[in-house]
N, C-alpha and C positions, 0 to 999 in steps of 0.2 A: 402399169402406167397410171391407172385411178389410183392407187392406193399412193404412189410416191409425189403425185399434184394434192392431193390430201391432204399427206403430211405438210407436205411445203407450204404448200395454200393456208394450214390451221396454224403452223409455226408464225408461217409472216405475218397473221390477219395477229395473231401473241405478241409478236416482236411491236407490229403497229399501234398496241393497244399500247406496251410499254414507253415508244417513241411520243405519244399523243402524250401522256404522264408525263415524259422528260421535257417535251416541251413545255409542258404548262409550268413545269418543275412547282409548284406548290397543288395542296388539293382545296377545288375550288368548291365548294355548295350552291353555284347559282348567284345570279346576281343581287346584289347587296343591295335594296331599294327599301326594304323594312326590316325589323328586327323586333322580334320579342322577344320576353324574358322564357315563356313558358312552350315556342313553338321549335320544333327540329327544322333542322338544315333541310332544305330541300335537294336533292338530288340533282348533277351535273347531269344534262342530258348528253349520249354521245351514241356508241356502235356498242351493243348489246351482242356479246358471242352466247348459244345457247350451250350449257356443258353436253357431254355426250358419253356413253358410254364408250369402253377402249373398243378400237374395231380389231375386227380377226386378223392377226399377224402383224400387228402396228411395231415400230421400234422401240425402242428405250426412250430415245429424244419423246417421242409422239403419246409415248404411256407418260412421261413425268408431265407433259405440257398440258394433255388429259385432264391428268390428277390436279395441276395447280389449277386449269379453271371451273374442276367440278366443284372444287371446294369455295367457291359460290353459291352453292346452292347447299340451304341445309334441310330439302325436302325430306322426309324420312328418315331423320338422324343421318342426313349427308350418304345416303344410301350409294347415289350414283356414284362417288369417291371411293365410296369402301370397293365398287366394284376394280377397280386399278391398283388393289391391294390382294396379297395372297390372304386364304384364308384365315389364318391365327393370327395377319396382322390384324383384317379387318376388325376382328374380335377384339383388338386389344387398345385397336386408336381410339384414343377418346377427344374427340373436337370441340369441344366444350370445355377443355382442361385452359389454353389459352389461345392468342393469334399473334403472331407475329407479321408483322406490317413494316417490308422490305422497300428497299430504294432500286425499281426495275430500270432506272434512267439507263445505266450502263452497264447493268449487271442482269444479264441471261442466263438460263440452265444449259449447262455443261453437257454432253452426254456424248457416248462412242456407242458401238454394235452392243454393247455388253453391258455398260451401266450409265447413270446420270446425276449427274449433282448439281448443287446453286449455292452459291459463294456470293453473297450482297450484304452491303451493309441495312443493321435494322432501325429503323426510322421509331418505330413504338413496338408496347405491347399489350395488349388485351388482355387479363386476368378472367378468372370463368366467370366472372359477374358481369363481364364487358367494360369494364373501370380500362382505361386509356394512360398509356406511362410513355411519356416520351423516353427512346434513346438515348444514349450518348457515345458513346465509343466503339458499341457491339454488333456483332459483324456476326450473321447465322449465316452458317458453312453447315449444310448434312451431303453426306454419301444416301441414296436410296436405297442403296441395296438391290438391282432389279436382277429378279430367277427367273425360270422359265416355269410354268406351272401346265401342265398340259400341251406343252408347246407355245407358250403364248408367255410372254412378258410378263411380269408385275412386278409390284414395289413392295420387298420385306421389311423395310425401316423405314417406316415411314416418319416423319416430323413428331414431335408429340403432341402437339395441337394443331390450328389452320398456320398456313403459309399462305399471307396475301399481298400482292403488289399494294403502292399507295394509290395508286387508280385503280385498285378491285375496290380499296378499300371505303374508298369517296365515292364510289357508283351502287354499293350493295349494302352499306349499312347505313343505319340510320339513329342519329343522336337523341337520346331519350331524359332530361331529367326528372330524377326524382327529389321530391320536394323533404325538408326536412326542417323544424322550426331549431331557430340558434340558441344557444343558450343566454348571448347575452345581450339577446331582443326578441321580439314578437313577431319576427320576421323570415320567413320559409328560407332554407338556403339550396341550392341544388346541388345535386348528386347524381355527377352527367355518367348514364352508360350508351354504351355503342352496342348497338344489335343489327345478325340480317335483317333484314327485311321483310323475310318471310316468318323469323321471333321477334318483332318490332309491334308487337299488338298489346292489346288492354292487357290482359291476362297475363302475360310477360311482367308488361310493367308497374302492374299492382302486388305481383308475387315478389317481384323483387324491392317496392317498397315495403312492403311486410318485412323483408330478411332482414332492414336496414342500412344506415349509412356504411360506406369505407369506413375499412381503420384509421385512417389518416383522417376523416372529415370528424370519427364519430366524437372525438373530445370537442366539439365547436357546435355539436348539434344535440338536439333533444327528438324525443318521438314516444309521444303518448300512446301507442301500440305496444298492448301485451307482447313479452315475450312469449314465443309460441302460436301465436297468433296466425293462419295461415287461410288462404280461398278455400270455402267448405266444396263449393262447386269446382269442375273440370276446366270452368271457363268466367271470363267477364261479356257478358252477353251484350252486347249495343242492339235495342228494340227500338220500338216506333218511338219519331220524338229525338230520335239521338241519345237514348235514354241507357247510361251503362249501368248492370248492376250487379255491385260490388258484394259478393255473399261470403262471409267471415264466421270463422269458427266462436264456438261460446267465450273464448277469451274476453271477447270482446263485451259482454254481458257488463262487469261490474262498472266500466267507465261510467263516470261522471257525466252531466252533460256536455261540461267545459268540456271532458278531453274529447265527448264523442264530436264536441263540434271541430277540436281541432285537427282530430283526425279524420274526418271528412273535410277539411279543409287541405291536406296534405293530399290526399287523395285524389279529389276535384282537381288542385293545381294540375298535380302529374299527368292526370286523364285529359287534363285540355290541350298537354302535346297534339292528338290525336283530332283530324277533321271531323271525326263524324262521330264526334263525343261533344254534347253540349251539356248535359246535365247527369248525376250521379244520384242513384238509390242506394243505401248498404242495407244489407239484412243480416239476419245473424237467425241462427234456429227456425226457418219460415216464416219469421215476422222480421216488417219493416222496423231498423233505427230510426227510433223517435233524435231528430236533429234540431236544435235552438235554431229558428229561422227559417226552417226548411219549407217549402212549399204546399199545399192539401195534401201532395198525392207524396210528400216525404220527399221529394229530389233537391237536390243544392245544383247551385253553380259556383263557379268563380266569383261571381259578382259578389253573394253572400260574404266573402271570405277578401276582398281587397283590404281590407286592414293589414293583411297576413304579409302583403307587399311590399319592398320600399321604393316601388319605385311608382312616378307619376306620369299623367300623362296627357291630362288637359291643358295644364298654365302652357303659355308660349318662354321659353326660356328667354332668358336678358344673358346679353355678351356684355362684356366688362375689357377691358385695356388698360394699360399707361403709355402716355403721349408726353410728352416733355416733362416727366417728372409727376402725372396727372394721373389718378383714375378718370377713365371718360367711361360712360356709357354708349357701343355700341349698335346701331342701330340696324334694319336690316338694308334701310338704302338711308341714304339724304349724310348728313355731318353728325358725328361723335358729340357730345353732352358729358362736361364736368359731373362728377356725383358730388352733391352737397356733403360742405364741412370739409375737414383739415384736406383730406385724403384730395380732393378735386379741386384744390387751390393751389399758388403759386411759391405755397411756408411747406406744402408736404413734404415727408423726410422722404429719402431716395428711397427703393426697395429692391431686392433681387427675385422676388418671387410672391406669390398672392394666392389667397383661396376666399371664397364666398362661399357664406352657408345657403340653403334652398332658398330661404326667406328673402334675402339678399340684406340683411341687415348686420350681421357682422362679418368684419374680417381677421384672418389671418394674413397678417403679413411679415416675411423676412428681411432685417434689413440690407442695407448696400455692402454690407463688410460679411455677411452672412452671421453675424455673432448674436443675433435679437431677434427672437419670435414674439410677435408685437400684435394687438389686439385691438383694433378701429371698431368703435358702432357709425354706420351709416347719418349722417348730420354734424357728428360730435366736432368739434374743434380739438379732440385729446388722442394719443393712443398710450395706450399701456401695454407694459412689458410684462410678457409671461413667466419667461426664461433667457438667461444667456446662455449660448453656447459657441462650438467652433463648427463652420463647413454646416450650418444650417441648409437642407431643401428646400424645395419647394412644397408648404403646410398642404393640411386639407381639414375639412370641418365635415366630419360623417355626419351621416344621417340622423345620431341621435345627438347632434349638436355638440359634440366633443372635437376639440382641437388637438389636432398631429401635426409631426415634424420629426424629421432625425435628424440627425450631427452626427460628426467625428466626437470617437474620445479612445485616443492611443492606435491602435492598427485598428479597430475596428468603427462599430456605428453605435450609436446609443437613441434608442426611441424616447421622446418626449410626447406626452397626453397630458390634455387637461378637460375636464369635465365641462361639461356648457356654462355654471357659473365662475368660472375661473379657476377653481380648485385641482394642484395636480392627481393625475392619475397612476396608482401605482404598475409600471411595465415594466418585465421583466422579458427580456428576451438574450438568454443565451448566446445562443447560434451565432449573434451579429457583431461577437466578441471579436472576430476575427476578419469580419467581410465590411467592405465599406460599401454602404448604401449608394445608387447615386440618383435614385426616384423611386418614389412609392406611389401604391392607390390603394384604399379601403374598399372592399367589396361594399355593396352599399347595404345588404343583411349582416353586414359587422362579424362574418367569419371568416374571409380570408384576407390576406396584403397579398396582392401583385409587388414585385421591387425590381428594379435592375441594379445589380448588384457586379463588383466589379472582381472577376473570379478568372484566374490561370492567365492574368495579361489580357481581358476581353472582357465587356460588358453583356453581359446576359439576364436572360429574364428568368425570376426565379417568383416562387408561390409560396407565402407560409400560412397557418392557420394562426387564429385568433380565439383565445377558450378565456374562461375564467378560470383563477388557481383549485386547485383540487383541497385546498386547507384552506383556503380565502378566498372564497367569490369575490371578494373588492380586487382582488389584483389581477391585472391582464396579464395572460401568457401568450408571447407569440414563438413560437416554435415547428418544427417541422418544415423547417426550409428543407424546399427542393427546388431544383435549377430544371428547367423547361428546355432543353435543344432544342435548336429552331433552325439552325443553319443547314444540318442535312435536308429539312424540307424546301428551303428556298435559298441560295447563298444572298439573297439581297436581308435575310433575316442573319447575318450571321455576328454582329453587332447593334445592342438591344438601347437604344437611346433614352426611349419614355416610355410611358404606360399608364395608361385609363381606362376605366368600366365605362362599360357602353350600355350593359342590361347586368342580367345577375349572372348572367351566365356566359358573357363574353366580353374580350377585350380589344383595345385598339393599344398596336405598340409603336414605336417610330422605332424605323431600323433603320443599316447601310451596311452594303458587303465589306466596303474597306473603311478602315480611319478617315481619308478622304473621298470618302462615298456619299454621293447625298444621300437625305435622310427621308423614308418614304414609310409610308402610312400601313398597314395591316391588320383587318381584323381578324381574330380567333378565338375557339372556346377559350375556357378557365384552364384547361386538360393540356392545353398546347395543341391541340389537335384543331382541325382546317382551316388553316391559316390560307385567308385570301387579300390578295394587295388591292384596296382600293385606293390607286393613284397616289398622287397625279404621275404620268407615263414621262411629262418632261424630267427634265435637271433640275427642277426648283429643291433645293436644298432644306427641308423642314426640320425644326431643333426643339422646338416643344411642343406641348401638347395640352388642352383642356376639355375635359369630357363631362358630361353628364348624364349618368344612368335615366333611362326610363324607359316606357312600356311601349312606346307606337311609334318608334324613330329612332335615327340615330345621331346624336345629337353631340358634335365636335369640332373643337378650335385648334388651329395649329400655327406656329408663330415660325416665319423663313429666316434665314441667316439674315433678309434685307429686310427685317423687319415687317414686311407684310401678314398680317391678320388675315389668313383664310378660313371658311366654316364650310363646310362638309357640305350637301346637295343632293350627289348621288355617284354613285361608282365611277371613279375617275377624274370627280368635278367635286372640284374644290374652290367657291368664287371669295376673289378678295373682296374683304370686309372693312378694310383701313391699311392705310402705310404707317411706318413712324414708329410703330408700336414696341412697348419693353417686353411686357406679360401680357398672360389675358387668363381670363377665367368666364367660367359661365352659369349661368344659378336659374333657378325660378321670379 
């Protein structure tokens, strides 16, 4: 009688953990009230099941359901898991090879007297570095294989890496990036991995910035780190002080002081994921790196290294609109303000879209026919034309002050750049030969583009990289598009509208389940990975989008089918800003 309230009782508290997931149907991080560029998701609080060893004579069902919550835990190389395997398997699973992160909304383990299986569609995947791949189509189906091994149950075939629901997977790991300087800026770019919790430490994530970037990031990133370079010690120790320190094999010896300062800068970034890291020592052979700036006692912080940044975090940003054909300047209460010159008089040429640089002194603008990407300074009475084209977006002016845009040209998209004094920029991008653009956003370290792109009859969000050519640094390469699924995490993602950086390492999209679906807000990493809605819960209907990266906030405009100007607040709370309005943009 205990043994069969047991199972039922640990199956239902399983099945409830799954139901809590399907409701929520997206995985959440906590609420959205800050955001930095360099801090992890905080963890969803909810009902913590502890794993457990298999009891004497448990079933099939009760051994697979065992096995899936032990591999939560990777105490001892996931000891307790290995325990619900026969012997040769446990020898042979390697949990570290990857993770596949399934959709438990409505899909349960299978099982009879005699064996048990799980048939769900797979939401992602975890590579052994913890690098995060959205899904798309693929559907993990295994047989377990369960024997009897002394009379007792176990599981001969087991998965080849973890099996984990997407609510194991948002309650036990924790998102880590690593820092990497771009190739074509001065600016860190990250390189988010996912780890337990209980591998989610300094030592983890200093080793694993040593190994380096992803393949896929590594053409867009630099890293002044010998190769071969690895922790002379067992560990990254955090002492009194919050003091971590980072001790590196002789590789490390010949750098420069430039590179050692940049790789204590890369370093630093990464280790201030972590609370109870405030400052960093490296050593190398028993003796302290001597660091350009570093403190008496040799430690850096962050603070040293904000050049490394691009993002800011004192100025109050300025909201920007069109009202009757007007740029107005938005305020945060009281009446809208013309901006001086052509642009905030009643001679401005129409426009379909806008971007301002940080400064707020020049714009991009597209015009009413979409065929003219057009160039205003703040005062002037003039604008100038960059380029014509056909099916112009909506521009954007990066960080280093260069001016974007796509167009149509034949079935597909054609990138246009121009450098900050007007000069074009040579892009080259493949890929887009065949895909039509219908919104972009520059990461604001100048290595990736967010785009939604219009692919199989649906608008989807897709991620490229941004490198210099391999035979000519002056030419940009964007290439390595890949398409992000988002609808098996939430169907209100399952049509991708807009897209803006919020930090370096996250984004805000506008999505809608149907073609006539309103259009509602989401944030999530760069990865696709924990995608959470922040509002608004009504029908308001939201169609575009203006973001601005930075360090201590989250800082976004969003334009309603009725023209209403909303700005962001706080999770759920979106307060209008102005009626009336065409565009908006937002800048320093």
């Amino acid at each position: 009688m205990t043994g069969e309230w047991s199972r039922r009782g640990f199956l239902g508290l399983l099945g409830g953990l799954g139901l809590m997931a399907g409701c929520a149907q997206v995985p959440t991080t906590g609420p959205v009230v800050r955001v930095q560029s360099s801090s992890s998701a905080p963890q969803r609080p909810g009902i913590d099941v502890a794993p457990q060893p298999p009891a004497r004579g448990a079933s099939p069902d009760l051994i697979l359901a065992g096995f899936l919550q032990a591999m939560t835990s990777a105490t001892d190389g996931y000891r307790l898991a290995r325990e619900y395997l026969t012997g040769s398997a446990a020898r042979d699973w390697d949990p570290q090879s990857e993770a596949v992160i399934y959709d438990a909304t409505q899909n349960k383990p299978v099982a009879t007297d005699r064996d048990a299986s799980l048939r769900a569609p797979v939401i992602a995947r975890l590579d052994r570095g913890g690098r995060y791949r959205a899904a798309g189509s693929d559907v993990f189906d295994h047989d377990f294989a369960m024997v009897r091994v002394d009379g007792q149950w176990r599981i001969s075939r087991p998965p080849r890496g973890l099996v984990l629901s997407q609510f194991t997977f948002t309650r036990n790991y924790r998102t880590i990036p690593l820092y990497f300087p771009g190739r074509r800026s001065a600016y860190l770019a990250p390189d988010l991995i996912h780890l337990p919790q209980a591998s989610a430490v300094p030592t983890t994530a200093v080793a694993s910035l040593l190994a380096g970037p992803n393949s896929w990031l590594a053409g867009s990133v630099d890293s002044v780190v010998p190769t071969g370079t690895r922790l002379s010690a067992n560990a990254v120790p955090v002492g009194q002080g919050a003091v971590a320190v980072v001790s590196l094999t002789s590789e490390v010896a010949p750098l420069t002081d430039a590179q050692r300062r940049q790789m204590a800068g890369q370093i630093a970034w990464t280790l201030s994921s972590f609370d109870g890291v405030s400052r960093v020592r490296l050593t190398s052979g028993g003796s302290n790196l001597s660091i350009p700036g570093a403190a008496e006692d040799d430690t850096v912080s962050t603070s040293l290294f904000t050049s490394m940044s691009p993002l800011m975090s004192s100025e109050i940003p300025a909201m920007m609109a069109t009202r009757g054909g007007r740029i107005v300047t938005v305020p945060d209460s009281g009446s809208p303000t013309a901006v001086p010159g052509l642009m905030g008089s009643d001679r401005a040429p129409r426009i379909s879209s806008m971007a301002v640089e940080r400064s707020g002194g020049r714009w991009a603008l597209v015009d009413a026919e979409a065929q003219s990407l057009l160039l205003w300074k703040t005062g002037s009475e003039r604008v100038d034309t960059l380029v014509r084209g056909t099916g112009l977006i909506r521009p954007q002016i990066a960080t280093d002050g260069s001016i974007w845009t796509i167009g149509r040209q034949g079935t597909g998209s054609r990138i246009h750049a121009f450098g900050e004094s007007g000069r074009p920029l040579s892009v080259q991008a493949p890929q887009l030969a065949g895909i039509v653009v219908l919104a972009f956003s520059l990461s604001p370290d100048l290595t990736r583009m967010a785009m939604v792109i219009r692919s199989r009859g649906r608008s989807r969000l897709a991620m490229a990289r941004i490198r210099p050519g391999a035979s000519d640094p002056q030419t940009i390469i964007v290439d390595g598009l890949s398409e992000l699924p988002l609808g098996i995490v939430d169907r209100g993602l399952t049509l991708i509208a807009d897209v803006g950086w919020v930090t370096t390492s996250s984004l805000i999209v506008l999505a809608r389940a149907t073609e006539d679906g309103p259009g509602s807000p989401y944030q999530l990493s760069l990865d696709g990975s924990g995608a959470t809605t922040i509002g608004p819960m009504s029908g308001t209907d939201m169609v575009s989008l203006a973001t601005l990266p930075r360090a201590d906030g989250l800082n976004a405009l969003v334009l309603t089918a009725d023209g209403e100007l909303l700005r962001y607040e706080d999770r759920y709370r979106w307060r209008r800003i102005l009626t009336g309005a065409g565009q908006a943009a937002i800048s320093f």
